[in-house]
C-alpha positions in Angstrom: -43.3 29.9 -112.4 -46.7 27.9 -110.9 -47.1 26.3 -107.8 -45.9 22.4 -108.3 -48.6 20.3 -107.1 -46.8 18.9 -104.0 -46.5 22.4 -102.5 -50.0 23.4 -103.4 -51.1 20.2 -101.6 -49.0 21.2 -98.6 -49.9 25.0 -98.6 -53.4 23.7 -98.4 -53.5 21.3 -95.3 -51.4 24.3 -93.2 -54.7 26.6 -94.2 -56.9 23.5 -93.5 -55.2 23.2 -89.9 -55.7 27.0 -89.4 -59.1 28.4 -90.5 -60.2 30.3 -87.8 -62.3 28.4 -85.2 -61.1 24.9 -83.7 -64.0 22.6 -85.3 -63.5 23.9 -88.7 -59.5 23.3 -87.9 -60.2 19.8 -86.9 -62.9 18.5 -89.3 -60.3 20.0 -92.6 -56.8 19.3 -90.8 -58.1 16.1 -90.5 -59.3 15.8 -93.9 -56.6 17.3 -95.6 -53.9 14.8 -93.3 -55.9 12.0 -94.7 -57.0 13.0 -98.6 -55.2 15.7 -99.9 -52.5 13.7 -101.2 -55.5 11.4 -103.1 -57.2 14.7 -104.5 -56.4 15.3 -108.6 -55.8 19.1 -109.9 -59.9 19.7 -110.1 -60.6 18.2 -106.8 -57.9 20.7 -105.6 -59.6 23.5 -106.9 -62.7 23.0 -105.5 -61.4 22.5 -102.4 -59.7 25.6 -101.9 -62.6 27.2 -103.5 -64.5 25.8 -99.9 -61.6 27.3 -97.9 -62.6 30.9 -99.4 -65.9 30.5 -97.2 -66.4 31.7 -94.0 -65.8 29.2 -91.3 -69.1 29.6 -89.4 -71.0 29.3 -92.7 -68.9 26.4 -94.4 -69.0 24.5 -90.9 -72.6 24.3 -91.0 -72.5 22.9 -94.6 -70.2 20.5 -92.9 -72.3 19.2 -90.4 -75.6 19.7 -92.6 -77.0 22.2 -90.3 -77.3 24.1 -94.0 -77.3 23.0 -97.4 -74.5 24.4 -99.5 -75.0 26.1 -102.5 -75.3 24.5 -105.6 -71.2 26.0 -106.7 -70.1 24.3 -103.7 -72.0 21.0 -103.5 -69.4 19.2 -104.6 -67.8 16.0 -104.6 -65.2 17.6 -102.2 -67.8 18.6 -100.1 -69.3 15.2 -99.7 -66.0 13.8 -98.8 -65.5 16.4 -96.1 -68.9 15.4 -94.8 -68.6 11.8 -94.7 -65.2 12.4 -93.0 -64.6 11.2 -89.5 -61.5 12.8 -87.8 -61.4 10.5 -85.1 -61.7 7.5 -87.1 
């Protein structure tokens, strides 16, 4: 049987919340807390294809230190970007 939606969604903001290094936990913890729920099947997809990076590399895709790649400049990613945890 496949993953319903709501546990997919809630699988993904633990893994957002636990990365690997505390910026990259708080920028996507954040993000997921606050979008996840707003994010359809596709948008899904390519955000747990960003969570298969490295957390040094995606962070500075993040904070556009580096461009991303053209596979994961995304919609997703944009929304991460513009994202403000504190806000």
């Amino acid at each position: 049987m496949s993953e319903t939606l709501d546990a997919r969604r809630k699988r993904l903001k633990y893994r957002s919340s636990y990365t690997g290094t505390k910026e990259t936990d708080v920028m996507l913890g954040g993000f997921a807390n606050r979008h996840l729920a707003d994010l359809d099947e596709a948008q899904l997809d390519r955000y747990e294809h960003l969570l298969e990076i490295d957390d040094p590399r995606l962070y500075k895709w993040i904070s556009g230190r580096e461009p991303a790649p053209e596979e994961y400049d995304t919609d997703v990613l944009r929304m991460i970007q513009n994202f403000k945890p504190n806000a």
